[in-house]
C-alpha positions as CSV (number, residue, x, y, z in Angstrom):
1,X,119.9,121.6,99.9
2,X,120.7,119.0,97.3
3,X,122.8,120.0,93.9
4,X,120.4,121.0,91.6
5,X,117.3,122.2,93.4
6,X,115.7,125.3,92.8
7,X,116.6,128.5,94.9
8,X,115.0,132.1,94.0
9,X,114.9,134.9,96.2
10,X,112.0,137.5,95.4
11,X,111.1,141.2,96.2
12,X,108.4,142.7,94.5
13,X,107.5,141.5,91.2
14,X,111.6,140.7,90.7
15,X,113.0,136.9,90.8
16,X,116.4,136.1,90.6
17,X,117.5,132.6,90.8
18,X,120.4,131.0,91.8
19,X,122.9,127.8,91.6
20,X,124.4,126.7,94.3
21,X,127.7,124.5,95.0
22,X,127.8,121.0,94.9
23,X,127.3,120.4,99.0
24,X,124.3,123.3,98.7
25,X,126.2,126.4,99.9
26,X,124.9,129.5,98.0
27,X,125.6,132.7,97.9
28,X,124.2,135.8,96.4
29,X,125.8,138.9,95.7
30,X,124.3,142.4,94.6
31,X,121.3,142.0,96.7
32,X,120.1,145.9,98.3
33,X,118.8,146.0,101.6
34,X,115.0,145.2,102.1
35,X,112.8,142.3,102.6
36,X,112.5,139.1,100.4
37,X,111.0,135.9,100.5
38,X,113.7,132.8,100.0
39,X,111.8,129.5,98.0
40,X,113.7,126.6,97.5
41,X,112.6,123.6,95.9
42,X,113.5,120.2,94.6
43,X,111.6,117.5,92.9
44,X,110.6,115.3,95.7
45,X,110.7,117.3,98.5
46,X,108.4,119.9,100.1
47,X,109.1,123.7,98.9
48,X,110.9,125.4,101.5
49,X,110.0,129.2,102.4
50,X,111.3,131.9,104.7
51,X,110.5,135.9,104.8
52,X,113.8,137.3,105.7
53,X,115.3,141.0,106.2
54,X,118.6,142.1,104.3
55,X,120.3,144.5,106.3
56,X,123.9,143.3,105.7
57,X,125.5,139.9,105.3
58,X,123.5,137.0,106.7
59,X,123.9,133.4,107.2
60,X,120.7,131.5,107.4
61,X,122.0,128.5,108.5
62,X,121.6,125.0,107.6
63,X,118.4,124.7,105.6
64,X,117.2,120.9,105.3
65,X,114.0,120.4,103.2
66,X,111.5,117.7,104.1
67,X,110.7,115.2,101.7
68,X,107.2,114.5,100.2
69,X,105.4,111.6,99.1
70,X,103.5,111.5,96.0
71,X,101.3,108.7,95.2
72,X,99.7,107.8,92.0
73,X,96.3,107.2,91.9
74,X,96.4,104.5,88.9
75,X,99.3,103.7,86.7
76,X,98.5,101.8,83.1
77,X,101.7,100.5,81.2
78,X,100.4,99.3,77.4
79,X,102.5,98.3,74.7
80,X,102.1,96.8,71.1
81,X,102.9,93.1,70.9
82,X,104.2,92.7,67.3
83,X,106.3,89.8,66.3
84,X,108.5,89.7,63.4
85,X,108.7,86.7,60.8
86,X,111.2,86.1,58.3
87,X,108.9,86.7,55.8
88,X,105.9,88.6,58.2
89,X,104.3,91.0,60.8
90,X,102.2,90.5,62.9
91,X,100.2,93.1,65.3
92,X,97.9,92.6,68.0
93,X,95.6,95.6,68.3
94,X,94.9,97.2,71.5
95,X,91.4,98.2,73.0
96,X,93.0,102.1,72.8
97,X,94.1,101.8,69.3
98,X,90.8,100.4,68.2
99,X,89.3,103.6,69.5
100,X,92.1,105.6,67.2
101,X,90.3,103.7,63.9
102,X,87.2,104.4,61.9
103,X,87.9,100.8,59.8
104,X,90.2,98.1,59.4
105,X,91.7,100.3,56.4
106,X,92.6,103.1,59.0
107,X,94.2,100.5,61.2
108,X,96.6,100.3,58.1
109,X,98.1,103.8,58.2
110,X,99.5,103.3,61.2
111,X,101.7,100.1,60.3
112,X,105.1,100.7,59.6
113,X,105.9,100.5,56.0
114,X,102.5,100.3,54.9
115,X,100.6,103.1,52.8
116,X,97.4,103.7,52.0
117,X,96.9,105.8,49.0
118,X,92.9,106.0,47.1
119,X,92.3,103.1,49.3
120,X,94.8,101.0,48.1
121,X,97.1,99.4,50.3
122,X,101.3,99.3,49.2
123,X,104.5,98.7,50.6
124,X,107.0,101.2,50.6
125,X,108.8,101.0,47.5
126,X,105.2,100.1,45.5
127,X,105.4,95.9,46.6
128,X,102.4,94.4,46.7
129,X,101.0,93.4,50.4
130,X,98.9,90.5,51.5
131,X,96.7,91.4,54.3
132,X,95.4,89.0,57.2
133,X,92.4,90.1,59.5
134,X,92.5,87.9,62.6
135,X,93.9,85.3,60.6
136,X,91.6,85.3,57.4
137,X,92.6,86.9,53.9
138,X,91.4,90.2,53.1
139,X,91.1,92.0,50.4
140,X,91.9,95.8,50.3
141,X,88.4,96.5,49.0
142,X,87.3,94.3,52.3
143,X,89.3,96.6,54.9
144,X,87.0,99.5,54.8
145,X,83.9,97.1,55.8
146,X,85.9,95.7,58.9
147,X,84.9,97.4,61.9
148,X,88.1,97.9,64.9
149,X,86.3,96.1,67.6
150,X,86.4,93.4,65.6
151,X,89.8,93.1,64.8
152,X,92.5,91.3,67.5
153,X,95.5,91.4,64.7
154,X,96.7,92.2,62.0
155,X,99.1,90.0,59.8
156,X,100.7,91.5,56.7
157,X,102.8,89.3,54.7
158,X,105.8,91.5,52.1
């Protein structure tokens, strides 16, 4: 058994777990005669079970579990490209954020340091912003006419 796996004994409807040493050796104490079913598990390894009888003290021996192969099916890693100017950001927009806006206006909310309050855009700290759609000018009033499949990114200048 590896450090930190999983070990509960059960009887009935009654669980008790366990830790055990470093090298796997467990022991538990205050356990009353009768029959319980031993599961151990660990992340990476099949669960291990055994029906046992407690009658007195009892060694079960060396107990190795088997490990388990677990595929994934499809694995998708996005990310947000932004680069940072001195005096600019720029976002590209992915195909599963476009999904998350109703306009280029909503796109807004979700850049940092950008708020949109009664359709208005601001900086934090009430600057104004210049806006760039795919590299044309836009005014604010313009945004909420922009649909998100038409948008690849999203330059604001502070």
């Amino acid at each position: 058994m590896y450090c930190g796996s999983s070990c509960r004994g059960y009887k009935r409807d009654i669980q008790r777990s366990f830790k055990q040493q470093y090298e796997g050796d467990f022991r538990i104490d205050g356990i009353r005669k009768g029959s319980y079913l031993l599961s151990i598990s660990f992340i990476g390894f099949r669960e291990y079970k055994k029906d046992f009888r407690i009658d007195k003290n009892i060694n079960l021996g060396k107990i190795i579990l088997q490990e388990e192969v677990q595929s994934l099916n499809e694995l998708v890693i996005t990310g947000k490209t932004v680069k940072r100017f001195s005096d600019k950001k720029e976002y590209k927009i992915t195909a599963k954020d476009k999904e998350n806006y109703s306009d280029a206006l909503s796109a807004m909310e979700y850049l940092p340091r950008i708020k949109v309050v009664n359709q208005q855009l601001m900086l934090e700290g009430g600057k104004a912003v210049k806006i760039l759609i795919n590299g044309v000018h836009s005014a604010t009033i313009d945004l909420s006419t922009i649909s998100p499949s038409n948008i690849d990114k999203i330059e604001y200048y502070t």
